[in-house]
C-alpha positions in Angstrom: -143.9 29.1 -2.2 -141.8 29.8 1.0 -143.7 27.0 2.5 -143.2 24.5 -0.4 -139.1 25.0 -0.5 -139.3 24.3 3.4 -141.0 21.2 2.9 -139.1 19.9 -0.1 -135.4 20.9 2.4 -137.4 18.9 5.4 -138.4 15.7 2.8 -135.0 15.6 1.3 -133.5 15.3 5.3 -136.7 12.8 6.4 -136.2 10.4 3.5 -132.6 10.1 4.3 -133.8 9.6 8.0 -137.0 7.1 6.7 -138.9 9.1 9.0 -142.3 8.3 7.8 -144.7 10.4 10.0 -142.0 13.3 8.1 -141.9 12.5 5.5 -146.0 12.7 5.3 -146.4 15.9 6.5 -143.8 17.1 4.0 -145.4 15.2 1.2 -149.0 17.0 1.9 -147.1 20.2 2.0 -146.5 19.3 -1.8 -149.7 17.8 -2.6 -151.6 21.5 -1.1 -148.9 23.3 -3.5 -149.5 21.1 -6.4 -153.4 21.4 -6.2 -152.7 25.8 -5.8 -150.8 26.5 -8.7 -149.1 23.0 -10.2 -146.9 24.7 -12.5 -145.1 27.0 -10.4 -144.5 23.9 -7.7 -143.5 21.3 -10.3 -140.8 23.4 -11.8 -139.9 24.3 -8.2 -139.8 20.4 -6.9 -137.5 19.8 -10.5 -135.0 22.4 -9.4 -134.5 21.3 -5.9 -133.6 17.8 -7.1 -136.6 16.0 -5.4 -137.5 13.7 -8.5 -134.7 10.9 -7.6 -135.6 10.5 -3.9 -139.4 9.1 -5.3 -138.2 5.7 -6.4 -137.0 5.0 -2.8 -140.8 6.6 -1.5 -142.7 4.3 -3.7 -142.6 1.0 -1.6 -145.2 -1.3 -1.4 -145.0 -1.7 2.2 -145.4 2.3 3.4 -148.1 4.1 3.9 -146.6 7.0 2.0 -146.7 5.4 -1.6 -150.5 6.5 -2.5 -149.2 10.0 -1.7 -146.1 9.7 -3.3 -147.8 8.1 -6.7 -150.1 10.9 -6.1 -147.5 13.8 -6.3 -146.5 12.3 -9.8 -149.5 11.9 -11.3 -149.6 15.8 -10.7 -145.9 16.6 -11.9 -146.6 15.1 -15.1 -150.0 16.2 -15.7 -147.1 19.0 -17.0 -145.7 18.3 -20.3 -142.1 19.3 -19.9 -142.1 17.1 -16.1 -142.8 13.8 -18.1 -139.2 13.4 -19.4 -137.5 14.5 -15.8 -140.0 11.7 -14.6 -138.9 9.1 -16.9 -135.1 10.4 -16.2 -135.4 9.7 -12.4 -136.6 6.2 -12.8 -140.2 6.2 -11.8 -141.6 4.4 -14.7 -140.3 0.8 -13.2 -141.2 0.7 -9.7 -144.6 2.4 -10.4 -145.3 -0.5 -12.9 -144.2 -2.7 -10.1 -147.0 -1.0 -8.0 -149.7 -2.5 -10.0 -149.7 -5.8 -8.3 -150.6 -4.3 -5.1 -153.9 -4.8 -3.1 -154.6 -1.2 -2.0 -156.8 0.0 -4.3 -155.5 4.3 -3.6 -152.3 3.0 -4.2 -153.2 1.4 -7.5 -155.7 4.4 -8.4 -152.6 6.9 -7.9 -150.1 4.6 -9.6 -152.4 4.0 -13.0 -152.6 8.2 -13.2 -148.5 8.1 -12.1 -148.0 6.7 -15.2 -150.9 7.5 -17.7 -149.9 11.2 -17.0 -146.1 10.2 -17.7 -146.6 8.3 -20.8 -149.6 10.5 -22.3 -149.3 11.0 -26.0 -145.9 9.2 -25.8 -145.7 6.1 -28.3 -142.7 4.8 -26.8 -143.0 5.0 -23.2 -146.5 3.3 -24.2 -144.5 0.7 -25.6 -141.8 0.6 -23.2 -145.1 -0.2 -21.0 -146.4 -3.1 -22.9 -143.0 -4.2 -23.0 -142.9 -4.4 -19.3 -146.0 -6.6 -19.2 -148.9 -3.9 -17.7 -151.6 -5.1 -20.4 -151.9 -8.6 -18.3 -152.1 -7.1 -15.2 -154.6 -4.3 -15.9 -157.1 -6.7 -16.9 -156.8 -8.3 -14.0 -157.4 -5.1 -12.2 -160.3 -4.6 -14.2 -161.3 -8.1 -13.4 -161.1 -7.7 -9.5 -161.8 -4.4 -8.8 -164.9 -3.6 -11.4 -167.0 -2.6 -8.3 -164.4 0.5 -7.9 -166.0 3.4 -10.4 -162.5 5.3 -9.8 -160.2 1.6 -10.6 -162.5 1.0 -13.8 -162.0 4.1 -15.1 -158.4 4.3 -14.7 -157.9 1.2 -16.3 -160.3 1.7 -19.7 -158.1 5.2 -20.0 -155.2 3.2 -20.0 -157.0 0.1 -22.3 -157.9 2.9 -24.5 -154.0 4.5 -25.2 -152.7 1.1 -25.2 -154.8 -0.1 -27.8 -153.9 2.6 -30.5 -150.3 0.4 -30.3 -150.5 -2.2 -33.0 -147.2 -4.3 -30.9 -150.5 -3.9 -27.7 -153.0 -6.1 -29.8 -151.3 -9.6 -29.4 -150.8 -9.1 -25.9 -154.3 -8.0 -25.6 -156.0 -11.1 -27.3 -154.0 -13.5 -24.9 -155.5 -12.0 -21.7 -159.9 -12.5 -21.2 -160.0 -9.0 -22.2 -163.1 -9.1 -24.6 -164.7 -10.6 -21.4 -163.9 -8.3 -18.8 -165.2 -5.5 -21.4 -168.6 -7.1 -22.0 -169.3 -7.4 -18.9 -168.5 -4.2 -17.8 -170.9 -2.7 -20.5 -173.8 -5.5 -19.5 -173.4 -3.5 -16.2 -173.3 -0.1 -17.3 -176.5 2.4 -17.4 -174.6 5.5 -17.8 -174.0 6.8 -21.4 -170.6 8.3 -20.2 -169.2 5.1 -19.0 -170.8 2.9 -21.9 -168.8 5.9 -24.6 -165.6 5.0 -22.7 -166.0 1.4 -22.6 -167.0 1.9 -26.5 -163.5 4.1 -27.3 -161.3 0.8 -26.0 -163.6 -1.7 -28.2 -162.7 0.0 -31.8 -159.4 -0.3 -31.7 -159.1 -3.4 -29.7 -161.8 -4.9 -32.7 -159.4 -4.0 -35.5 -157.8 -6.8 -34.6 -159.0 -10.2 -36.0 -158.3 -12.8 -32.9 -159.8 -10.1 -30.6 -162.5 -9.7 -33.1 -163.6 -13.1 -32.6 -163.0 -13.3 -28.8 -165.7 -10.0 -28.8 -168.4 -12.0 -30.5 -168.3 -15.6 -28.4 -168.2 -12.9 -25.5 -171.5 -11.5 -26.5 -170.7 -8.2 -27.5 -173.1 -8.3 -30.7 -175.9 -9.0 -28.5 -175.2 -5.9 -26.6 -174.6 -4.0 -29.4 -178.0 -4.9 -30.9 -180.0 -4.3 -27.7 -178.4 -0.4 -27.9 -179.9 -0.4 -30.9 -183.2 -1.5 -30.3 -182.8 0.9 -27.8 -181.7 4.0 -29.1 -182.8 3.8 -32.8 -186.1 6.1 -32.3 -184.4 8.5 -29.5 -183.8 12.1 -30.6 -181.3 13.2 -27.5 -177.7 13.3 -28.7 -176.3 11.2 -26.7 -179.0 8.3 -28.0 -178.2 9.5 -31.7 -174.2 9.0 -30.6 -174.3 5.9 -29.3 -176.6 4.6 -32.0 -173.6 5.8 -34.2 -171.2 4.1 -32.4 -173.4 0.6 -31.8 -173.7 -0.2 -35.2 -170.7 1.0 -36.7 -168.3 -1.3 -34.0 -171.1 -3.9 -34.9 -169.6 -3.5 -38.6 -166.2 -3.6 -37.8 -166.4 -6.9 -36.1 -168.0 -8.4 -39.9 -164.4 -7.8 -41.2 -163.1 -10.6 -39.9 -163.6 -13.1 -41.5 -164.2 -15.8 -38.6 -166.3 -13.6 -36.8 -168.3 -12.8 -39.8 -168.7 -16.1 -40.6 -170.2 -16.9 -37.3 -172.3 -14.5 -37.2 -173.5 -15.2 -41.2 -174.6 -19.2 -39.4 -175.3 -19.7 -42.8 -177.5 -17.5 -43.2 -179.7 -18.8 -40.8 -178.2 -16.5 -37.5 -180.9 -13.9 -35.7 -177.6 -11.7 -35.7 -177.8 -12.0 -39.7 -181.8 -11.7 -39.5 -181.5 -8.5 -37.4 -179.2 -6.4 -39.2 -181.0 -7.4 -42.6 -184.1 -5.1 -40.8 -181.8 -2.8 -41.1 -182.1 -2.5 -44.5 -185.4 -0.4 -44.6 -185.7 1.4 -41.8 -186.0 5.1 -41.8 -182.6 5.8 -39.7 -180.2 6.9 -42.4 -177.2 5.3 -39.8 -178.8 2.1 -39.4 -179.7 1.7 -43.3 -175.7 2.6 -43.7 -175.0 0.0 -41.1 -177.2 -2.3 -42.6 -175.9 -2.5 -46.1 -172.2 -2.1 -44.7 -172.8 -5.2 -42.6 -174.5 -7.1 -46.0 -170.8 -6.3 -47.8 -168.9 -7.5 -45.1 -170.9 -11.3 -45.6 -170.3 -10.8 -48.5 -166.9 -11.6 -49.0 -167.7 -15.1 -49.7 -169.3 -16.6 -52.5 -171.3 -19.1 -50.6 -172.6 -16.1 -48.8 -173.3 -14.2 -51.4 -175.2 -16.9 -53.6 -177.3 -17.8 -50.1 -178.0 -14.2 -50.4 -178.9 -13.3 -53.6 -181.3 -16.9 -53.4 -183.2 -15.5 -50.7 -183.8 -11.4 -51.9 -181.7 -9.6 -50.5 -180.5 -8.0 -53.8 -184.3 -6.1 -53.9 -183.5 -4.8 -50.1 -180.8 -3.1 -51.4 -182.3 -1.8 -54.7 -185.3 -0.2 -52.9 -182.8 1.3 -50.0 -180.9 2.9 -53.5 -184.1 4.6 -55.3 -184.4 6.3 -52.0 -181.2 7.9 -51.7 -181.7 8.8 -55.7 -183.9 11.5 -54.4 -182.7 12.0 -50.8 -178.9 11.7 -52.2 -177.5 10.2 -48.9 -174.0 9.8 -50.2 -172.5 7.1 -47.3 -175.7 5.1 -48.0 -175.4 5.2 -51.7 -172.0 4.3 -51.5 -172.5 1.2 -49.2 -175.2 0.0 -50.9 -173.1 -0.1 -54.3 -170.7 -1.7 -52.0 -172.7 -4.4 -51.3 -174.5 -5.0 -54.4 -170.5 -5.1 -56.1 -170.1 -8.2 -53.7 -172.8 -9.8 -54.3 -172.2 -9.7 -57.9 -168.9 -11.6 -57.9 -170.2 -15.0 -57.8 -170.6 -16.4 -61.7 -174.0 -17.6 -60.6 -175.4 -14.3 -59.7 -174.8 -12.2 -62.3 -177.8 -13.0 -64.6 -179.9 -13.2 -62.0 -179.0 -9.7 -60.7 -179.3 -8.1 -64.2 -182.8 -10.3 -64.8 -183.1 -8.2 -60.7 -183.2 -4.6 -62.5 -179.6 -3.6 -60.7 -177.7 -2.6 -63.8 -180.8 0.0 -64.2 -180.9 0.9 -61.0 -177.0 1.6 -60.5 -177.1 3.8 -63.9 -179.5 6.5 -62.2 -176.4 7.1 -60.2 -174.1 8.2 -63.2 -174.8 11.9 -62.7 -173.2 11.9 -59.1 -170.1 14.3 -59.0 -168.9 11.9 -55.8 -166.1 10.1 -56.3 -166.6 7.4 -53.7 -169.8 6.6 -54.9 -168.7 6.5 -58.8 -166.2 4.2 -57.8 -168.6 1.8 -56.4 -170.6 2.3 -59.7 -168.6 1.7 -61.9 -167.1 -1.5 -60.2 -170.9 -2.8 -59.6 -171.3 -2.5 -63.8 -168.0 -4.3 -64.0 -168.9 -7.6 -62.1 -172.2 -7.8 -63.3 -171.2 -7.9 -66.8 -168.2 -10.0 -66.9 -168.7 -13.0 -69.0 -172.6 -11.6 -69.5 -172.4 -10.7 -73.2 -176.1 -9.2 -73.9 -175.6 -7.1 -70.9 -172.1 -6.0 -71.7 -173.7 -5.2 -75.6 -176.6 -3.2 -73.6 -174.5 -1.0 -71.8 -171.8 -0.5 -74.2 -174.4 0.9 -76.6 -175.7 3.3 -73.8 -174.4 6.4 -75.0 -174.7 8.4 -72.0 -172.7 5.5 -70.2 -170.6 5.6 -72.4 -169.6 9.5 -72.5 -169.2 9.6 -68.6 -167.0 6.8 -68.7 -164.8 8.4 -71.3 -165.2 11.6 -68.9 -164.2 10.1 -65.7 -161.3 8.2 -67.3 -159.8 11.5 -67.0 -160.3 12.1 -63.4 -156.8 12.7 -62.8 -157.4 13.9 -58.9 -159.4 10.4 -58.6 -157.0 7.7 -59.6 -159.4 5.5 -58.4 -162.5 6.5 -60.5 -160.0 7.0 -63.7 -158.9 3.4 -63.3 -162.2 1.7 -62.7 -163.4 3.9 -66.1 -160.9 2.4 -68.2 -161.5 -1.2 -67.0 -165.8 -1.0 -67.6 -164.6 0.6 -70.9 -162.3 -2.3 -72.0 -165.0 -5.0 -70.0 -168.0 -3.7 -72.6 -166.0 -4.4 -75.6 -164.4 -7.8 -74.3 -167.4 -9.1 -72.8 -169.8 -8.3 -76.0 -167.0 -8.9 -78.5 -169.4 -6.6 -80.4 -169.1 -4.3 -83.4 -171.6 -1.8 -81.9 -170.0 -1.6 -78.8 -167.1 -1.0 -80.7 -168.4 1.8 -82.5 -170.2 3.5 -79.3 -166.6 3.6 -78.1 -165.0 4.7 -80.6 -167.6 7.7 -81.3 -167.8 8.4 -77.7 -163.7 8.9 -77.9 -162.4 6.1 -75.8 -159.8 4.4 -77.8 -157.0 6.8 -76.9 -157.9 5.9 -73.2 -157.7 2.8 -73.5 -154.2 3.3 -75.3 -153.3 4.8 -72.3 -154.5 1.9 -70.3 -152.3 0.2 -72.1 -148.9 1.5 -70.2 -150.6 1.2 -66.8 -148.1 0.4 -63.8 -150.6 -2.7 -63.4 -150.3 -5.8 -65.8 -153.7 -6.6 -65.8 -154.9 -3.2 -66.5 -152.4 -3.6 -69.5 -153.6 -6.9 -70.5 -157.4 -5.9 -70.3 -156.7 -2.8 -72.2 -154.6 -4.6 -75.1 -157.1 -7.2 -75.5 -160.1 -4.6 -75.8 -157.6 -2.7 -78.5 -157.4 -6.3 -80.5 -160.8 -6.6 -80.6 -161.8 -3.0 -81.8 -158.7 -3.9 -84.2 -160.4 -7.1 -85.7 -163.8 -5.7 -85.7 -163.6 -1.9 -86.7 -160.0 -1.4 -87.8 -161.0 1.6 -90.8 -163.4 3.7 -87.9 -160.8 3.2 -85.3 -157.6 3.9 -87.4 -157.6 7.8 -86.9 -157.5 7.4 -83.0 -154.8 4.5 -83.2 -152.7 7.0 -85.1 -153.7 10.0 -83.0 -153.0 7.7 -79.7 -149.8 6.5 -80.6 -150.5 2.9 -80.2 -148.1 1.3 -82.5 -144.8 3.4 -80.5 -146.6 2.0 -77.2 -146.7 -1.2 -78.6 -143.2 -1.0 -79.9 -142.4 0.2 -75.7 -144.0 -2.7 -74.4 -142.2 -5.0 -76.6 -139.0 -4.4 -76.2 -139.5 -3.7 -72.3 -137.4 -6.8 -70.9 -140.3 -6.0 -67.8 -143.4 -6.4 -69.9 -145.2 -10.2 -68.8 -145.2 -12.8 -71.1 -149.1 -12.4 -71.2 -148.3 -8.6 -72.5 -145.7 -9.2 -75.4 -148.4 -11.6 -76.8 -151.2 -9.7 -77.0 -149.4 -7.0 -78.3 -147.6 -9.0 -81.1 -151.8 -10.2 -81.7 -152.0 -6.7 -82.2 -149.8 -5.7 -84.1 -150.9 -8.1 -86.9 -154.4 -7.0 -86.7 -152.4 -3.3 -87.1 -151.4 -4.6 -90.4 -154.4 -4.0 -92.1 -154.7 -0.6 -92.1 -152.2 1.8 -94.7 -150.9 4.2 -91.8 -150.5 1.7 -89.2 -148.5 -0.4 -91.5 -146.1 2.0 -92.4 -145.9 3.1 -88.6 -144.9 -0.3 -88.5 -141.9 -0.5 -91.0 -140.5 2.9 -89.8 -139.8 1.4 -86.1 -138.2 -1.6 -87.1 -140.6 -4.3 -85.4 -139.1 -7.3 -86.9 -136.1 -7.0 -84.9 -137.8 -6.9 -82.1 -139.9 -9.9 -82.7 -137.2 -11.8 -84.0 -135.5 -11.3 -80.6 -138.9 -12.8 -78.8 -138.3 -15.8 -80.7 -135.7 -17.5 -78.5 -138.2 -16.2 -75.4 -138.5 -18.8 -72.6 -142.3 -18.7 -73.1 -143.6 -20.8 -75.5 -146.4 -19.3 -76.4 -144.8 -15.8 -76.8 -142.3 -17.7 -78.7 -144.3 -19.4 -80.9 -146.2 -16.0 -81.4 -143.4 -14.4 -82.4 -142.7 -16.7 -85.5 -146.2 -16.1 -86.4 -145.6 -12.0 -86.5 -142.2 -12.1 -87.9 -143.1 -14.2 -90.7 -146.6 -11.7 -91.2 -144.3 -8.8 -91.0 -142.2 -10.5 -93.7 -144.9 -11.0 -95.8 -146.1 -7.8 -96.1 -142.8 -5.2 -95.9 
């Protein structure tokens, strides 16, 4: 330590001097004390005030500046040297040292400031600020031959890119090229997993999405595929992982997807459809990930459907009954949910066998995966009235549904519940359904429904409620008390909030109410009329007109 303070006293006197055979000897002195025990010499190089004579060291022109860059790299390889670094000014002329030619001096200047910035969102930003994305790819782009260069750089691409304010300035440099063709080069599995860790984040980003595919990256993805999908090492079974996952991530955007798709005609489309059955639990996950992603668009999914994929997917699923793969289960649904969207394909998915297929998943106790369920059995029957009457006289359908609509720690599974409950009675318009639901206790959820945060959740809810009105009011009167639908009714008619679509098919409601002795008096007791009377002058016609229609029936019958 004796030795370092005698060499930080002579390189305080030799950079005043600009002495630089000094200054060298003195800035080894530090490097051999740094590499001995870097603690003890960083905080000893901090309180000997050497930190401001570095932004003077760091020229271009001297042969001291790989050295120099070297020493901070070091320093701030320390957590609580960063902000003295920052303090002392390093952070621009460093940056500036990324347009030389000397490939040390970039090597030491690229850890210099990785080092300084690590886990430091805004000196990473302060970075892409000062323009370093450009110029790194154009590092990468010159100096690819350098191991030691490329490295640097895809540990810099790969903190960068966790920015979202790095992504646009990423997508106006070739850097989807430069990274494709560094993993076309690469045999290593170390290099390709670091070349890998910059792609996913740089591919959450749509422009760079599409950039990645016209620069050929799906072609390399699918060739370590091809490659890896029998291998047993850990490494192949990791890059496997990685490979077709990033290969599903670029399907999310929807110009790169669409590319791909070729109208269904594309060998990328063709190869990831042989996905489908394979024996690799990853690559049937990646498989029927990738079919969801086409099929975000109805002229996809039709094509699709046309051409049997919808029997892929229903043989991949009575595996996993068995074998209860939950990620594969749950893409699968996914996909099949898509699919189902399209007017066209619903009867010819339900003529498929999927509606039977999807109901052997109704014992899971996964979440994710009832979700999926219950929002495949949604699309398929909407506006499909014999299957909407099947299912809504299944009773065991029917009592899970009323079970998971009160999944309170799964808002997600509750909601999608209610909806198939109120779709089976809208879409059959059917007195049995009526009755299954009412026996299987789902009125009062779908009373709930009814004060949802979501309009369309009320609306669906309130139209199901008319229709169990009109067509079973004596067998569902009991829960309609019990549920207290007329004082939610009376709520979402005099809520000034409540959508125009809401105060009418509650005011439907409430004259299908009428009917029944209880109701009626419910009725009476909380003054309706003068609540509909007010709805009279509303500036929607139709609830409006409505209005006249119940005041004059409330009228009638008080």
């Amino acid at each position: 330590m004796d030795n370092l303070t005698e060499a930080l006293q002579k390189l305080k006197l030799a950079s005043g001097d600009n002495t630089a055979h000094g200054v060298e000897i003195c800035l080894d002195c530090l490097l051999k004390a740094l590499a001995s025990t870097n603690t003890e010499a960083s905080m000893k190089i901090q309180e000997m005030g050497i930190l401001p004579l570095f932004p003077n060291l760091l020229n271009p022109q001297s042969s001291c500046t790989p050295k120099v860059a070297n020493i901070i790299a070091e320093l701030a390889k320390n957590e609580f040297m960063r902000s003295p670094c920052v303090d002392a000014g390093l952070i621009p002329p460093l940056v500036q040292l990324l347009n030389s030619t000397d490939q040390e001096v970039l090597l030491q200047t690229g850890r210099a400031l990785g080092n300084i910035c690590y886990d430091s969102h805004s000196l990473q930003a302060q970075l892409i600020n000062m323009g370093v994305i450009p110029t790194l790819v154009k590092l990468l782009g010159i100096h690819s031959h350098n191991a030691s260069l490329t490295e640097m750089c895809l540990i810099a691409f790969g903190n960068l890119a966790e920015l979202e304010s790095s992504k646009e300035q990423f997508a106006s440099t070739n850097i989807a090229e430069e990274l494709v063709r560094l993993f076309q080069k690469q045999a290593e599995h170390d290099k390709k997993e670091m070349i890998f860790e910059v792609l996913a984040p740089l591919a959450e980003n749509d422009v760079i999405k599409l950039q990645l595919v016209e620069a050929g990256l799906v072609e390399c993805l699918l060739d370590v595929v091809a490659q890896t999908v029998d291998g047993e090492r850990e490494e192949d079974i990791a890059q496997l992982k990685t490979a077709s996952d990033l290969m599903v991530l670029l399907l999310l955007g929807d110009e790169s997807m669409q590319k791909l798709f070729e109208g269904g005609k594309g060998s990328v489309f063709q190869r990831v459809l042989s996905w489908i059955p394979s024996n690799n639990h990853q690559l049937q996950l990646a498989g029927a990930l990738a079919i969801a992603n086409f099929a975000r668009n109805d002229g996809n999914c039709i094509h699709m459907v046309d051409t049997g994929i919808v029997q892929k997917l229903l043989d991949l699923l009575d595996r996993h009954v068995e074998e209860g793969n939950v990620t594969v289960q749950h893409a699968a649904l996914s996909a099949l949910r898509n699919l189902a969207i399209p007017v066209v394909n619903k009867s010819k998915m339900l003529s498929a066998g999927v509606a039977d297929v999807v109901l052997k998943f109704l014992q899971s106790e996964m979440p994710p995966v009832q979700f999926k369920l219950l929002g495949t059995l949604r699309m398929l029957i909407d506006t499909q009235a014999e299957a909407a009457d099947q299912l809504g006289t299944n009773g065991k359908l029917v009592e899970r549904l009323v079970e998971w609509c009160e999944a309170k720690d799964h808002a997600g599974v509750m909601g999608e519940s209610n909806r198939l409950l109120s779709a089976l009675i809208r879409h059959s318009k059917s007195k049995e359904v009526v009755r299954s639901v009412i026996q299987g206790g789902g009125v009062k959820h779908l009373v709930t429904m009814a004060t949802s945060e979501h309009m369309i959740m009320q609306n669906e809810a309130l139209v199901a409620l008319g229709l169990i009105a009109a067509l079973d009011l004596v067998a569902a009167e009991k829960d309609f008390v019990g549920a207290s639908l007329v004082s939610v009714l009376h709520k979402l008619l005099s809520d000034e909030r409540s959508a125009p679509e809401i105060k009418y098919n509650s005011m439907i409601l409430i004259c299908a109410l009428m009917g029944s002795e209880p109701l009626h008096k419910e009725v009476q007791s909380l003054a309706f009329i003068d609540v509909v009377s007010k709805l009279r002058a509303h500036e929607n016609k139709t609830v409006s007109h409505q209005a006249s229609l119940t005041e004059q029936r409330l009228t009638a019958q008080s």
